[in-house]
C-alpha positions in Angstrom: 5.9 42.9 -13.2 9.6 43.4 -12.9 12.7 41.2 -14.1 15.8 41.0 -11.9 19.2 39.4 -12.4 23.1 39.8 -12.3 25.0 41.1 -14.7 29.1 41.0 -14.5 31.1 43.9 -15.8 35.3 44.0 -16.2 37.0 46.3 -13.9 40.6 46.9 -13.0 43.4 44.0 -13.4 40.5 42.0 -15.1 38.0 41.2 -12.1 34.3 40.5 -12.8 32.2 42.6 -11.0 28.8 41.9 -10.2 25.6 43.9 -9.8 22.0 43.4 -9.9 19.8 45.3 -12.3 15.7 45.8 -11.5 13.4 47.4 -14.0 9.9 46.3 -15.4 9.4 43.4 -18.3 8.4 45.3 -20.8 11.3 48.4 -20.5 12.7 49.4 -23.6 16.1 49.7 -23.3 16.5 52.4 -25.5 19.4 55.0 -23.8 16.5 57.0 -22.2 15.9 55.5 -19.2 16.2 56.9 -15.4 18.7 54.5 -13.7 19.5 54.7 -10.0 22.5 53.1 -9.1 23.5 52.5 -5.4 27.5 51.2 -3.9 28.9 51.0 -0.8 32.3 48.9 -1.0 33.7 49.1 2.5 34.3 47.6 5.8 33.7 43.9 5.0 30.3 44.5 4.9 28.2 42.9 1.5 25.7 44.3 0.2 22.5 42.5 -0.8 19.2 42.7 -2.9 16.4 43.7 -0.8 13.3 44.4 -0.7 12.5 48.3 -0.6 9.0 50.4 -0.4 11.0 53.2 -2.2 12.7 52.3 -4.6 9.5 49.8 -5.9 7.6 53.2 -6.3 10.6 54.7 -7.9 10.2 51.4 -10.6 6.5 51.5 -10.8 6.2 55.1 -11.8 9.5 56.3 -13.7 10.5 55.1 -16.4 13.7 53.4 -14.7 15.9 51.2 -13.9 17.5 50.4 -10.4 21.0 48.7 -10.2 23.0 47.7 -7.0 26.8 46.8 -7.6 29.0 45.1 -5.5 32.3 46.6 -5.4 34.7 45.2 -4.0 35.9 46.3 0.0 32.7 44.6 0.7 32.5 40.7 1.9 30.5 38.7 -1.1 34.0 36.8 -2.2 35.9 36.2 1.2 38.6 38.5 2.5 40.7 38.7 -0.7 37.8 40.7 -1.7 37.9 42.8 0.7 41.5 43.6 1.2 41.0 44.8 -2.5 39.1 47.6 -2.2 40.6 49.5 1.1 43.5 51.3 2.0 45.3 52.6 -1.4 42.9 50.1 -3.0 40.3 52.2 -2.7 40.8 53.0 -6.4 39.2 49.6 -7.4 35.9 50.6 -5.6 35.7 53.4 -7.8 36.7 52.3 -10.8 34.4 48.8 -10.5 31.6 51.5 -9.6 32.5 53.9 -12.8 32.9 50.2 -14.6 28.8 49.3 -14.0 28.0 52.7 -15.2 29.6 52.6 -18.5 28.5 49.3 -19.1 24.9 50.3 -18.7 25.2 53.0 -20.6 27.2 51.0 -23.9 24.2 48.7 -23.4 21.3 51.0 -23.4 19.9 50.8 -19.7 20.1 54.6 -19.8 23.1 57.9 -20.5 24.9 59.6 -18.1 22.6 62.3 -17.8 20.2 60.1 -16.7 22.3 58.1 -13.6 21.8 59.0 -10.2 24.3 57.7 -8.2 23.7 57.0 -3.8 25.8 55.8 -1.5 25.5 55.8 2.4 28.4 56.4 4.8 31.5 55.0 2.9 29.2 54.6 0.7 29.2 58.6 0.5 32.4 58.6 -0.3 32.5 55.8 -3.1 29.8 58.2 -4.9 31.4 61.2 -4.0 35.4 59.8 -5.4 32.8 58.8 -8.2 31.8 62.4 -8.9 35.0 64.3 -8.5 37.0 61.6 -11.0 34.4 61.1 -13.6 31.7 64.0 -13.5 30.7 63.8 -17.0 29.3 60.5 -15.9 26.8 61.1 -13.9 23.5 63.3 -13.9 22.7 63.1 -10.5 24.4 62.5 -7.3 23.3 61.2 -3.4 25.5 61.2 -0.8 23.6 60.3 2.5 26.3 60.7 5.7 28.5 60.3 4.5 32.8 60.6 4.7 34.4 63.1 2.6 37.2 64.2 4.6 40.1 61.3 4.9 42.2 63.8 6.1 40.8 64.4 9.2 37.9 61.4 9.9 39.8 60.1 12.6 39.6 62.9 14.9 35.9 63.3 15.3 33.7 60.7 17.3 34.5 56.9 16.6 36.5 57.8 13.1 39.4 56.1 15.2 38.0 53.0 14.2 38.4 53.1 10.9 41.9 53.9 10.2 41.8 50.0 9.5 39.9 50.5 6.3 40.8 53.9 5.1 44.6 54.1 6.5 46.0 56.2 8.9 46.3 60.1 8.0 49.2 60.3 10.4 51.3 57.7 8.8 53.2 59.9 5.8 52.7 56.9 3.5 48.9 56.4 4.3 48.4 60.1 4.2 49.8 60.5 0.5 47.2 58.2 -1.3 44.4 59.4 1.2 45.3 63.0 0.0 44.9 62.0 -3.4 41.3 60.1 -2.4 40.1 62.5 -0.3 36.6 64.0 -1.6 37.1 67.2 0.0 40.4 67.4 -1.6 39.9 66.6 -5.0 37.1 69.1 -6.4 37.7 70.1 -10.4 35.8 73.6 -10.8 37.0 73.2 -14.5 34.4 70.6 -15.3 30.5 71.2 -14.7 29.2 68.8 -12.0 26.3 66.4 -11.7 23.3 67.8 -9.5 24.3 66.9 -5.6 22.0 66.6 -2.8 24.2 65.8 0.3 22.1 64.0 3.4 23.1 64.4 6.6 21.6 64.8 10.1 22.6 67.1 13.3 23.2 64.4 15.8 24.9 61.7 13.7 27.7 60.7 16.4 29.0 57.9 13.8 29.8 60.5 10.8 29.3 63.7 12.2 27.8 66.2 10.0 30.8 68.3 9.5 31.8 65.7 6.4 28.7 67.3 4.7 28.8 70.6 5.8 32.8 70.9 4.7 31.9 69.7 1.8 28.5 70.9 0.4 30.5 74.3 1.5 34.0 73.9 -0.8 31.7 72.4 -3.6 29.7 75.8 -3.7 32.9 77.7 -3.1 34.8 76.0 -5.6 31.9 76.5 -8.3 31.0 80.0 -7.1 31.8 81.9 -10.1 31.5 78.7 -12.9 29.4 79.8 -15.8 29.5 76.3 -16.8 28.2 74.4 -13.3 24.4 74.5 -14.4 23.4 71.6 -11.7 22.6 72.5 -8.1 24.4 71.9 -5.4 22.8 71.3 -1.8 23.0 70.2 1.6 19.8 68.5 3.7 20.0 68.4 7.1 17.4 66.2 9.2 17.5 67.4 12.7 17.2 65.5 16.2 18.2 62.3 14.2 21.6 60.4 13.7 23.6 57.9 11.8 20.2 56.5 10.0 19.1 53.6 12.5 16.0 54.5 14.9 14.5 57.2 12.4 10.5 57.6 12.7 8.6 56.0 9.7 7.6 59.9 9.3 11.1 61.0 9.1 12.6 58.5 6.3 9.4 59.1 4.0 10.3 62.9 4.1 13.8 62.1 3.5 13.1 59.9 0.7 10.3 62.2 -0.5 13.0 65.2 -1.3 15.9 62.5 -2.3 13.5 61.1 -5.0 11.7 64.2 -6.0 15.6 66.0 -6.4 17.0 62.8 -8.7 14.1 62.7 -10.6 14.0 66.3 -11.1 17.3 66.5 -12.1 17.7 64.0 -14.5 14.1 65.3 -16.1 12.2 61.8 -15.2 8.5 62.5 -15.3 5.9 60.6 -13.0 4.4 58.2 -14.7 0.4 56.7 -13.6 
């Protein structure tokens, strides 16, 4: 048996920001608990609870906690809404996201070591601005096709097309804040990272896999010769598959096999019978 509902958090300038928490009845809310937390914030789009095959087994058989919060650059309160969380917004989608964590955390749902963090697409790069502005946060951290280079997305397939959201690189006044936003761009070696897995597939003609592969490269460059950076940090490439839609059954149960198996791993979440 699980219990679900909303809980509001304050953000930036004072705005409530909702999410939706899962775990079972009878979880003890004690600070130990595994907690996956999921975001995507972008492109009008709102995100919704749903139901998921995955993330129920995650539920039935860690001692966890699933959470889904609804930054803002997505749809859920009209355009105002939106228009908050894009361009040199972006800020709010980050710090509504970083908001939900500490709140769950000051309440007991779980600690930072135990918070995996996912994001998909834009929803890469909310978790991955996430990581680079608030490591210490976080324990664990999956970023599935996601964009990491603003600098240079809209030179590559349809990035074009979403200059609208992010801002133009080549407008000087868009290309200062996108510098300072850009994941690629804004490693800190001098703090110790959460574990990464970075998703990506070969033929992904939406977000090509050079986001991943740029940055899963500077991440181990950066960290090469950090004494301190204990967590791994890798890359997962799926071949002959793209964007996410149209996958074999076969295919996302592998995926999710090693995406579960890493988070749970590296927050040190046992399987539970």
């Amino acid at each position: 048996i699980r219990d679900r509902y909303q809980r509001r958090v304050r953000s930036t300038n004072n705005v409530q920001i909702p999410m939706f928490v899962v775990h079972k009845n009878n979880l003890e809310l004690d600070g130990n608990n595994s907690c996956y937390m999921y975001g995507y914030g972008g492109f009008n789009i709102s995100v919704k609870s749903s139901f998921s095959i995955s993330r129920l087994i995650y539920l039935n058989h860690f001692k966890s906690v699933f959470v889904m919060v609804n930054v803002r650059g997505g749809s859920e309160y009209g355009q105002e809404w939106y228009r908050q969380g894009i361009k040199q917004n972006r800020q709010n989608c980050v710090d509504d996201f970083c908001a939900a964590a500490e709140y769950l955390i000051a309440n007991k749902y779980t600690r930072p070591s135990k918070i995996s963090i996912s994001g998909g697409s834009n929803g890469g790069l909310l978790v991955a601005m996430c990581m680079n502005q608030r490591p210490e946060l976080f324990g664990c951290v999956l970023g599935w096709v996601g964009v990491y280079d603003l600098l240079r997305f809209h030179k590559f397939t349809i990035g074009h097309a979403w200059v609208g959201d992010y801002g133009d690189p080549e407008d000087p006044e868009d290309f200062k804040y996108l510098l300072k936003f850009s994941p690629l761009h804004n490693i800190n070696p001098e703090k110790p990272y959460p574990a990464v897995l970075l998703i990506t597939s070969s033929h992904d003609d939406r977000v090509p896999p050079l986001h991943s592969f740029k940055f899963i490269a500077e991440l181990q460059y950066q960290f090469r010769n950090k004494a301190h950076q204990k967590q791994p940090l890798l890359l997962r490439v799926q071949t002959k598959a793209g964007h996410g839609s149209g996958k074999p059954t076969s295919v996302w149960i592998g995926e999710l096999s090693d995406a579960y198996a890493f988070l749970t791993h590296c927050t040190d979440s046992p399987w539970i019978d």
